[in-house]
N, C-alpha and C positions, 0 to 999 in steps of 0.2 A: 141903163137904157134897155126897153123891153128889146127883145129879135122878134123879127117878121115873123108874124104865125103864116102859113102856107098853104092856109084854110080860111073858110071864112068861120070865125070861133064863135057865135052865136049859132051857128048851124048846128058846129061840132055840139055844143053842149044842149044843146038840143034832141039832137043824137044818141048824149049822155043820159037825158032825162029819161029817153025811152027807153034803157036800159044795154046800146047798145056795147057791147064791151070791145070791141073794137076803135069806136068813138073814145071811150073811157082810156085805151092805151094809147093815144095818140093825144089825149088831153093830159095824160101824163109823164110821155115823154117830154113834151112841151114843160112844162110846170116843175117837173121833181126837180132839177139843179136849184133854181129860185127857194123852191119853200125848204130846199135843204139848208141849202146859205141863210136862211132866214130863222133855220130853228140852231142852226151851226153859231150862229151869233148871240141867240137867247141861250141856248143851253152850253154852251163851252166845253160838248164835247163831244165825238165825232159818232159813238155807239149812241147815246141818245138821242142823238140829232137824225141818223137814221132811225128810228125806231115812232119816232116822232113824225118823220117825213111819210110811214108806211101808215103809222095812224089816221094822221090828213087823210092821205087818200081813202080809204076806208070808208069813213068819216064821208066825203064826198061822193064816192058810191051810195053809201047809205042814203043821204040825203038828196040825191038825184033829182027827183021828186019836186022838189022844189029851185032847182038851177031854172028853170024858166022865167021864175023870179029876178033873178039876179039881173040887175042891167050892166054892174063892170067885176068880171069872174077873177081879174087878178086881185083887186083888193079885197074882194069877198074873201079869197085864198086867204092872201096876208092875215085878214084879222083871225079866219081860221088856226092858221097856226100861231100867234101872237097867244090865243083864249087858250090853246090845250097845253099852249109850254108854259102860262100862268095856272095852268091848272095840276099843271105835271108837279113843277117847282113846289108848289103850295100842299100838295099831298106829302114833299116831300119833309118841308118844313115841319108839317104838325104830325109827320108819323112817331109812333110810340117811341122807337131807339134812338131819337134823335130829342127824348124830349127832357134829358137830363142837363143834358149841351145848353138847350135853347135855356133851361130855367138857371142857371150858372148866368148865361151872357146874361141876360135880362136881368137877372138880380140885382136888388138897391144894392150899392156896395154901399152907401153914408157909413158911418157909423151909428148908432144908438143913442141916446144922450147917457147910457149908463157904461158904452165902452169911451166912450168920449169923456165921461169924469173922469174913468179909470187911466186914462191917457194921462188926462192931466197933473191927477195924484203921482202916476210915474212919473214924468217929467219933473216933477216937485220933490219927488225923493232924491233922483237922480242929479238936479241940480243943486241940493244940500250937500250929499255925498260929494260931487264935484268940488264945494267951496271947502269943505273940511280937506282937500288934500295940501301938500307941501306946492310951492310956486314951480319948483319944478317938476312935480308929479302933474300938475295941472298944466302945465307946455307940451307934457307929453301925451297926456292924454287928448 
């Protein structure tokens, strides 16, 4: 459930848009718990998830400019931070050191159809060798 803003928040970011930085720390104290918890949940860990929470913001300064726009600033928020911790995650995914792992997991394991005869030929030797043993070498094997 949101807490009482204390303000009227169309004002505040109003405020923001004009660049006031005062406005801007007051729309942040307001909001950093939320989009912390919210990247704390996507990211699963407590140094990214700040790091992520200070980029938001950033990110929201930058884009000032356009907060007049906005008709509801929390889920505007939300999806802000939703798009850069898919964007974090995803750079993380396809970066270079990481790209032996990924082609391992992804690899066809099947077989080939020519380890797959091989298989079978072994099985076929192996169960000759088996029939040729004594009835109790074969109980105990």
């Amino acid at each position: 459930m949101a807490e009482p803003v204390p303000y009227d928040e169309k004002e505040l970011i109003l405020r923001v848009a004009d660049g006031d930085q005062q406005a801007f720390r007051m729309l942040y104290d307001q909001y950093v718990q939320h989009v912390y918890g919210i990247a704390l949940q996507l990211m699963k860990s407590p140094d990214l998830s700040q790091d992520l929470t200070q980029e938001i913001f950033v990110r929201v300064w930058i884009k000032r400019a356009i907060l007049p726009e906005v008709e509801q600033f929390r889920p505007w928020l939300n999806t802000i931070t939703r798009n850069l911790a898919r964007d974090y995650l995803r750079k993380k995914v396809i970066a270079p050191e990481y790209e032996p792992y990924l082609l391992g997991f992804f690899a066809d394991l099947s077989p080939s159809a020519e380890e797959e005869l091989a298989h079978r030929q072994l099985q076929q030797v192996m169960k000759e060798a088996i029939d040729q043993l004594s009835p109790q070498l074969k109980t105990a094997f």
